[in-house]
N, C-alpha and C positions, 0 to 999 in steps of 0.2 A: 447155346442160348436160343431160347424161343425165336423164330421169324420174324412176328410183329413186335416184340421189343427191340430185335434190331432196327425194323425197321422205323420206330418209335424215337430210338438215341439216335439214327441218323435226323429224320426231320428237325430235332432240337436242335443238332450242331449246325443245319443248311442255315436255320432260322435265327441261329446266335452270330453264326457269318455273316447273313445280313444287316444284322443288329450293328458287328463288329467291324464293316465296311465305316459307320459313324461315329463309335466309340473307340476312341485310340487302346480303350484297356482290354480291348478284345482282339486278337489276330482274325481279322473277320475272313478273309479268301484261306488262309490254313485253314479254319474251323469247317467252312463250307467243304473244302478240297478234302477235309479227313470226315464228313459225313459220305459225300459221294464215293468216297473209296470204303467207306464202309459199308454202303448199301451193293455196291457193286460186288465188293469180296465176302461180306457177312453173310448174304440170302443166295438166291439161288436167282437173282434177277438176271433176265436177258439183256440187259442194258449194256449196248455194243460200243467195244475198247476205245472206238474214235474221240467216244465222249468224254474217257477219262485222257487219252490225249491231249485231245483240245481243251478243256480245263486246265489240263499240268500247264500247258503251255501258256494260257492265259494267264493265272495268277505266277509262272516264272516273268513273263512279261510287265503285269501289271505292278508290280513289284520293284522292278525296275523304275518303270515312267513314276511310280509314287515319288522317287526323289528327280527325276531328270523335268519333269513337265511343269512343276512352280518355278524351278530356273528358268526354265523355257520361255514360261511367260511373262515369268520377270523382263527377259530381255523386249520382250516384244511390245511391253508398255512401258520402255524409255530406258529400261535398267543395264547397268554394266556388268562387265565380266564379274565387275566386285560386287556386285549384287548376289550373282549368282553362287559363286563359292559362299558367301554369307550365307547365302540359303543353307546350301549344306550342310556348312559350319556349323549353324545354328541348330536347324534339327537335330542333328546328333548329339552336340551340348545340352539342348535342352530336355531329349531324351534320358539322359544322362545326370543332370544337372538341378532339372526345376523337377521338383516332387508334385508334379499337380498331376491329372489325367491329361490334361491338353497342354504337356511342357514343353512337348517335340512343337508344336504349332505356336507356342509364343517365342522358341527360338528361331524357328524359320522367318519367323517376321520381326523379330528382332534381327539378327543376321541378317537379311534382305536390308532391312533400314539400316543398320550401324556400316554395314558393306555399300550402301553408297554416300554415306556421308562420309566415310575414309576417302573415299573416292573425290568427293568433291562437297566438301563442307559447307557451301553458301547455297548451297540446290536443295532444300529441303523439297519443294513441291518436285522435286525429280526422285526423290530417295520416298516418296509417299507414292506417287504411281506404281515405282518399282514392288513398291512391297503387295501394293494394291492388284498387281499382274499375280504376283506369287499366290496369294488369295484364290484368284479366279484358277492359277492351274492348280491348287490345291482341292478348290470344288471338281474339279474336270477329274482329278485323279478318282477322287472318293465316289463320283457320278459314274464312273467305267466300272472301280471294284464293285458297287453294289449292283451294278446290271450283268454281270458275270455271275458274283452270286445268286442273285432273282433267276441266271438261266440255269442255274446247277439245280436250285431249289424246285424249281420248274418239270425240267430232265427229271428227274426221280418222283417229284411228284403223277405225273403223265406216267411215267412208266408203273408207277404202284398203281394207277387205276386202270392202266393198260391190261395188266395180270387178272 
């Protein structure tokens, strides 16, 4: 395949990464991670191995904290253990469960809520922070994958005008 179309379907996938950092229907850091690895092995770019390193390693990371860091903050604005398995619970239920784009994110905050009202039933404004922390590590999650992306899309952009 021609060069510049490679390196044409790469830009699209950085650029659908980024996209898919906000939209749950896109694996946004895969897309980006299978641009970068395609510009890297498709062309004949000098773009040195550290980069595709440190990318693996970030979106195996960032990956991770997507479900660990709304727990996290759940507990941090007031929520319990039962909050945070709720989280859990719920993402993956609603992954699974709610047929919308955004099902995984009304189970986590569903779960977040129903996990601490099992917990302690008369605390409503406690089980509403709780859900309200999961929220904010939910922005913290998706604000880290799209600045990984932004640097993948970046790295290859720099480097095609480097050439």
């Amino acid at each position: 395949m021609e060069s510049s179309l490679i390196i044409l379907v790469c830009v699209i996938l950085l650029i659908l990464g980024m996209a898919g950092t906000f939209l749950p229907v896109l694996p946004g850091l895969l897309l980006s991670l299978a641009g970068l690895l395609i510009y890297k092995f498709g062309t004949d770019a000098p773009l040195p191995m550290i980069y595709i390193y440190i990318f693996i390693a970030l979106t195996i990371i960032s990956t991770i904290l997507n479900y660990v860091i709304p727990a996290r903050t759940n507990r941090k604005y007031g929520g319990t253990r039962w909050g945070s398995v709720g989280s859990v619970v719920g993402t993956i239920a609603g992954m699974l469960f709610i047929p919308l784009p955004f099902g995984f994110l009304i189970g986590m905050f569903l779960g977040v809520f129903l996990g601490e009202l099992l917990h302690d039933a008369s605390d409503k404004k406690k089980a509403w922070n709780s859900t309200k922390g999961a929220l904010i590590g939910f922005l913290y999650g998706t604000g880290f994958n799209f600045i990984v992306a932004l640097a993948m899309f970046l790295v290859v952009l720099f480097d095609i005008f480097k050439s």
